[in-house]
C-alpha positions in Angstrom: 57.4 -133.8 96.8 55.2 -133.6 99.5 57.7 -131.2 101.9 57.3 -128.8 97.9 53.4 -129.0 98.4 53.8 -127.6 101.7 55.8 -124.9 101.1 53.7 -123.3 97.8 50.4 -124.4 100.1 51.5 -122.1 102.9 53.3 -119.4 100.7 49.8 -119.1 98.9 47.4 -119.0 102.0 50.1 -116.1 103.5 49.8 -114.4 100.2 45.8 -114.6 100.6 46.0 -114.0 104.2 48.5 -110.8 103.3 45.6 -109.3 100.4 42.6 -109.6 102.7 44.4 -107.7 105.4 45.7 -105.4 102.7 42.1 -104.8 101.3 40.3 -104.7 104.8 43.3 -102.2 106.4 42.4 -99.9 102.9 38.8 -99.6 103.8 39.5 -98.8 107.4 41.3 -96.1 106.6 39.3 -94.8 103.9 36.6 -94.8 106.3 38.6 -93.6 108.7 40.0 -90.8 106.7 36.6 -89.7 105.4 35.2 -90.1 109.4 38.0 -86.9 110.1 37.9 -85.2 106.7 34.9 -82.7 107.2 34.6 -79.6 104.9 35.5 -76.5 106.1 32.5 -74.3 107.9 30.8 -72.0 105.0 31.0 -68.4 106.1 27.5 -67.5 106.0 25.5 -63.9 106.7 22.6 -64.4 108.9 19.3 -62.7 109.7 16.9 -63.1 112.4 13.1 -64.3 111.9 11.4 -61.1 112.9 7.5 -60.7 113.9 6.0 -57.5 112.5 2.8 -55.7 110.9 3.4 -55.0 107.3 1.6 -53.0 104.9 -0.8 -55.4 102.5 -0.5 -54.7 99.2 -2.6 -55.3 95.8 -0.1 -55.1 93.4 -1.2 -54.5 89.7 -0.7 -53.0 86.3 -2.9 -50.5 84.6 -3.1 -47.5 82.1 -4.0 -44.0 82.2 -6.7 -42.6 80.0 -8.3 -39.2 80.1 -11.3 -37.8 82.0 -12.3 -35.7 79.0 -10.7 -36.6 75.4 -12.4 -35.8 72.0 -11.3 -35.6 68.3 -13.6 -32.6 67.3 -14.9 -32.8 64.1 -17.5 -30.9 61.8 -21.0 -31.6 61.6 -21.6 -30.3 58.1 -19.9 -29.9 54.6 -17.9 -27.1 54.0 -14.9 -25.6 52.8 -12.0 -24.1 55.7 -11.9 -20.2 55.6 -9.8 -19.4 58.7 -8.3 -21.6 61.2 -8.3 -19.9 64.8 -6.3 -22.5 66.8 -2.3 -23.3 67.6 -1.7 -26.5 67.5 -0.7 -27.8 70.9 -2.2 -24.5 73.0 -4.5 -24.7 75.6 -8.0 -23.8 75.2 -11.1 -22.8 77.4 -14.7 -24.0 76.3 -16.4 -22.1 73.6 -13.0 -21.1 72.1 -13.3 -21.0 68.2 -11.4 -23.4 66.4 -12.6 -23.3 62.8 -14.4 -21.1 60.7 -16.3 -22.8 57.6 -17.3 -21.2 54.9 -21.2 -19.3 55.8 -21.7 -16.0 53.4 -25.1 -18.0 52.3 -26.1 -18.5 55.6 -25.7 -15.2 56.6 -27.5 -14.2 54.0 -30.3 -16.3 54.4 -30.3 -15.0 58.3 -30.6 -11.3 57.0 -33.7 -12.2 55.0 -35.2 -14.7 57.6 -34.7 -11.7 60.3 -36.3 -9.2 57.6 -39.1 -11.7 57.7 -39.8 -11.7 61.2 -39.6 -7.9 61.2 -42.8 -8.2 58.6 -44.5 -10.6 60.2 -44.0 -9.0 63.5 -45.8 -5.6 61.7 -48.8 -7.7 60.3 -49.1 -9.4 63.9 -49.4 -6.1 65.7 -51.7 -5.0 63.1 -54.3 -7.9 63.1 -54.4 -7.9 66.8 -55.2 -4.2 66.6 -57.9 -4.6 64.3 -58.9 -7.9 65.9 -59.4 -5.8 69.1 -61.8 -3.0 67.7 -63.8 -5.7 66.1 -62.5 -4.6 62.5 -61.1 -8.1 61.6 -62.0 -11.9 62.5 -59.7 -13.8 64.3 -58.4 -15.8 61.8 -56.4 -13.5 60.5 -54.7 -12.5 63.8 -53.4 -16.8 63.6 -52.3 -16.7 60.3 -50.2 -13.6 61.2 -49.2 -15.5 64.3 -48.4 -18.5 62.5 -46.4 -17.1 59.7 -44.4 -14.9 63.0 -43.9 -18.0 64.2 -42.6 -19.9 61.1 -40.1 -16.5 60.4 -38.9 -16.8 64.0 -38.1 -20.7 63.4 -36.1 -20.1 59.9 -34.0 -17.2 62.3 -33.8 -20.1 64.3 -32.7 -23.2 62.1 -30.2 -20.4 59.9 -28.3 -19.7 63.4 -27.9 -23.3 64.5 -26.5 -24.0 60.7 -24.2 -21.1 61.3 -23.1 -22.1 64.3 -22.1 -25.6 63.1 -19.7 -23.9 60.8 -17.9 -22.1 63.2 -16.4 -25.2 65.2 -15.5 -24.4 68.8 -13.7 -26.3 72.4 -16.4 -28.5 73.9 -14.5 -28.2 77.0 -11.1 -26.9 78.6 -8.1 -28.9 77.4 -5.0 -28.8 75.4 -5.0 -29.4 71.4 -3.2 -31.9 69.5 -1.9 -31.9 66.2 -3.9 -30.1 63.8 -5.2 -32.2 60.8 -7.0 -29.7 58.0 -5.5 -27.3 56.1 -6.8 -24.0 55.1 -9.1 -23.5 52.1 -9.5 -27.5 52.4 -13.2 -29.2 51.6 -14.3 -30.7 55.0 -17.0 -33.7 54.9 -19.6 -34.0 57.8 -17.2 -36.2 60.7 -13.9 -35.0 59.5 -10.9 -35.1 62.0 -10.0 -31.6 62.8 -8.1 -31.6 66.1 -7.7 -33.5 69.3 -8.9 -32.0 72.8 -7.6 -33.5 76.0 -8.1 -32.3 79.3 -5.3 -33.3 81.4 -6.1 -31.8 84.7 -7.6 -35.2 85.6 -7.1 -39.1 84.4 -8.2 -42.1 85.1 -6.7 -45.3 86.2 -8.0 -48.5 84.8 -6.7 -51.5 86.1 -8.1 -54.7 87.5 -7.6 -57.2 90.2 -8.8 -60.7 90.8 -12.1 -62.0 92.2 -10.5 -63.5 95.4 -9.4 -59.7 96.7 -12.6 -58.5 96.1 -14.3 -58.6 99.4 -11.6 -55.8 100.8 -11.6 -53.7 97.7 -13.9 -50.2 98.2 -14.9 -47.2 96.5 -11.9 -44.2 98.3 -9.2 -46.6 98.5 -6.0 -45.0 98.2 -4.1 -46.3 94.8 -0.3 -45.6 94.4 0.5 -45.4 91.3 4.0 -45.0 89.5 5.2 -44.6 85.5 8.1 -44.9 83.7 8.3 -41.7 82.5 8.9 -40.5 85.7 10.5 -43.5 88.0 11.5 -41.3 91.1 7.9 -39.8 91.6 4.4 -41.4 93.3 0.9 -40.6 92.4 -2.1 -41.4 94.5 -5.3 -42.0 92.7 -8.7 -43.0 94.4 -11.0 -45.2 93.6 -13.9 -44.1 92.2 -15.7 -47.3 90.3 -15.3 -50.9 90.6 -17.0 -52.6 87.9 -20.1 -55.0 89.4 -19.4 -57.6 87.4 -17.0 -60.1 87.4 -15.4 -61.3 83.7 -16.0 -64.7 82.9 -12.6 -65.3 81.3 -10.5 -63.9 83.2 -11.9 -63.9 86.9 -11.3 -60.5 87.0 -12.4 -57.1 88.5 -12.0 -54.3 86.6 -11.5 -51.1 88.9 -10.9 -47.5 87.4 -9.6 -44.7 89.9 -9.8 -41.1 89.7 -6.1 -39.5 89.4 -5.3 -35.6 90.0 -3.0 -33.9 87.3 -2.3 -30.7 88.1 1.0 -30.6 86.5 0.0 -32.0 83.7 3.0 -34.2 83.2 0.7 -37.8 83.3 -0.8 -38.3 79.8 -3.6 -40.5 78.7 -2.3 -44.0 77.6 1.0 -44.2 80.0 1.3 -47.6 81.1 1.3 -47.5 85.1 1.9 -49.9 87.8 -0.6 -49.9 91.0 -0.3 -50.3 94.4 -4.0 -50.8 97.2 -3.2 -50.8 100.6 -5.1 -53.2 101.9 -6.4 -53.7 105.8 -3.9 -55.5 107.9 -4.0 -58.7 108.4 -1.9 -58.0 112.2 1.6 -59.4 113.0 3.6 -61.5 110.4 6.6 -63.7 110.3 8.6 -61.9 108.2 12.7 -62.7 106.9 14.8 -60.9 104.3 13.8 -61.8 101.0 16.9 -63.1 99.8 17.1 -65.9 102.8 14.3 -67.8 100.8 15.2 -70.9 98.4 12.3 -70.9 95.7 12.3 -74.1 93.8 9.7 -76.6 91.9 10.1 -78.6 95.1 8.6 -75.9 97.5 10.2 -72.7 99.1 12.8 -73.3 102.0 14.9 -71.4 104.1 18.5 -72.6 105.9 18.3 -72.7 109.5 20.7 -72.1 111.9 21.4 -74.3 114.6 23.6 -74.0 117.4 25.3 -77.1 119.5 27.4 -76.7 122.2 30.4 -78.6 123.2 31.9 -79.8 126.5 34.4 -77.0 126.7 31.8 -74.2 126.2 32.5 -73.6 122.8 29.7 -72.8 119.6 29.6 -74.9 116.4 26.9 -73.9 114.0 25.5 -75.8 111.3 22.5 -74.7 108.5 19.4 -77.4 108.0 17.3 -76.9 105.2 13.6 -76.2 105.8 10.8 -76.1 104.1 8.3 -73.2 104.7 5.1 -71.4 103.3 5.7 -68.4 101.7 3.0 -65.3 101.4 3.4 -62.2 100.5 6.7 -60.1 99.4 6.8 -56.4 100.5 9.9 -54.3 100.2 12.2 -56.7 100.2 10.7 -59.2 102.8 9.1 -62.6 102.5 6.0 -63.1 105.2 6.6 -66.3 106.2 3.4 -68.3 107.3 4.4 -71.5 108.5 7.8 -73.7 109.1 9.7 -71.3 111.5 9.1 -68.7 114.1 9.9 -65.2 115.5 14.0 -65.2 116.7 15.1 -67.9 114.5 18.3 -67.4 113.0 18.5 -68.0 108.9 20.7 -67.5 106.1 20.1 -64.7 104.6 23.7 -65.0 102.0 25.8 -67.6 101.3 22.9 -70.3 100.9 24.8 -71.5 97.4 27.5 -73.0 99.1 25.6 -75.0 101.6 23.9 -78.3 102.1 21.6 -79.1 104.6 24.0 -80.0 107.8 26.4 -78.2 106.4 28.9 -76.4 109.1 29.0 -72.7 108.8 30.4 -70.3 110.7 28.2 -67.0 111.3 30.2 -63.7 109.2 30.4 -60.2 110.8 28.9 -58.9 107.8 25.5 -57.5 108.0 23.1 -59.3 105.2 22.2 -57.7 102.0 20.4 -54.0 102.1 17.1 -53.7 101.3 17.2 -51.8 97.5 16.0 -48.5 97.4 13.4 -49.1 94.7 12.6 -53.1 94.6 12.5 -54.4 91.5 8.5 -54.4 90.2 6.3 -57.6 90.2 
């Protein structure tokens, strides 16, 4: 019995002693395997940290509304006799537009002018007589006054006229014409529109912070969608002196030159100020920065060299302060300087301390037209 005991006693301890070896050569070369298992290097496009002035740019969004812009209407009642406008043409000032109804008024004019002929008669006369001492001089201001009074009905009887033949306060094209012929106008009736589109204005505004370098003549680029392959430039002309309570805002209105006539009051239009420089900037492709809730990084390239001369590369995240963007590049203002090497493609694949080896491929072009703010 007690040579049995033995025998299970050691078979158990060898079984023991052969599952914590078994368990403790496992994890060695799990370890082990894990120690020599590195991912393969990410091929990676790279672009160097660059130090360079930029243009700064007030980017904004604005609309286009006209220098000159009326809907002419009538001043008095009346019905439409003749209608001396095509819709959509181009007028000068003092072209007739509408003709309202006037044979009573002229009428009236005939006898008012008639008037003033007489009175004009009996004027001459009393001063004539006044002058040889043959009549007092209170005749010669009754004959005055009731000269006077003829001349003002002449007067009053044109001005009514002329308020019934409508005409162009100023040069611009017509709209849409609204009345009709023979139709019964009402004082303020809509007739036509008149807008003169040889010049616009801009009307956009800008926050409070950039208005210490804002200024009456800045240059304003401005671009529509009407026409996306074409630039405007506008000038400032007014910045408003206050500042709006609710929003913070400046507004700022420019002065824009049409002389095609192909901008059109109430285009929606997006703005560009140069601004002064602010001098040298870090400055990397705009695609080489990470923007995330956690703060705006970039993947840096490091280099390590081995005993045998060769490279191995690897990418470290770091974080950075971003400024401005500007056709296509990111100003970077802190975190990394002039010559640093960074991803500028590939950064989906990576980790920070991932290995990466550096691709012949140049980074991603600069588009054409950047897509807007």
């Amino acid at each position: 019995m007690k040579r049995w005991l033995i025998i299970v006693g050691g078979a158990l301890a060898l079984l023991v002693f052969l599952f914590v070896g078994f368990n403790a050569f496992r994890s060695f070369m799990i370890a082990r395997f894990f120690a020599n298992n590195k991912p393969p290097a990410v091929s990676v496009s790279v672009a160097n940290a660059t130090s360079e002035v930029l243009p700064r740019l007030l980017l904004g969004i604005g609309d286009l509304a006209a220098v000159h812009q009326v809907d002419v209407t009538t001043d008095v009642n009346g019905r439409v006799t003749d209608i001396l406008f095509t819709p959509g043409s181009r007028v000068k000032a003092g072209d007739p537009l509408i003709q309202i109804f006037d044979a009573p008024d002229q009428s009236d004019l005939a006898s008012f002018k008639a008037q003033t002929l007489a009175a004009s008669l009996a004027l001459d006369r009393a001063k004539a007589l006044a002058a040889k001492q043959f009549g007092p001089q209170a005749t010669v201001d009754q004959a005055q006054a009731a000269y006077d009074q003829a001349n003002a009905a002449v007067a009053k009887t044109e001005a009514i006229i002329s308020q019934k033949r409508i005409k162009a306060p100023f040069d611009g094209d017509l709209g849409v014409r609204k009345v009709e012929l023979g139709q019964y106008l009402s004082a303020g009736t809509q007739i036509v529109s008149l807008t003169d589109l040889s010049k616009l204005y801009l009307n956009f505004t800008a926050t409070e912070k950039v208005r210490a370098v804002l200024d009456v003549g800045q240059t304003v680029r401005v671009a529509v969608d009407a026409y996306p392959n074409r630039a405007f430039d506008a000038k400032i002309t007014t910045i408003e002196p206050q500042i709006s309570a609710d929003t913070r805002n400046v507004r700022i209105q420019a002065t824009l030159e049409n002389p095609d006539r192909i901008l059109q009051p109430g285009m929606f239009a997006t703005t560009k100020v140069e601004l002064p420089s602010e001098g040298a900037v870090i400055t990397v492709p705009e695609t080489a920065v990470d923007y995330t809730l956690y703060g705006d990084s970039v993947y840096l390239i490091e280099e390590t060299k081995a005993e045998d001369g060769t490279s191995s590369f690897k990418a470290t995240r770091t974080f950075v302060k971003t400024g401005d963007r500007v056709n296509g590049k990111a100003v970077i203002q802190s975190g990394i300087k002039a010559g640093d090497r960074v991803v500028a493609a590939g950064q989906l694949k990576l980790q920070s301390g991932s290995a990466v080896t550096i691709s012949a491929d140049p980074p991603p072009p600069v588009p054409a037209q950047p897509p807007r703010n």
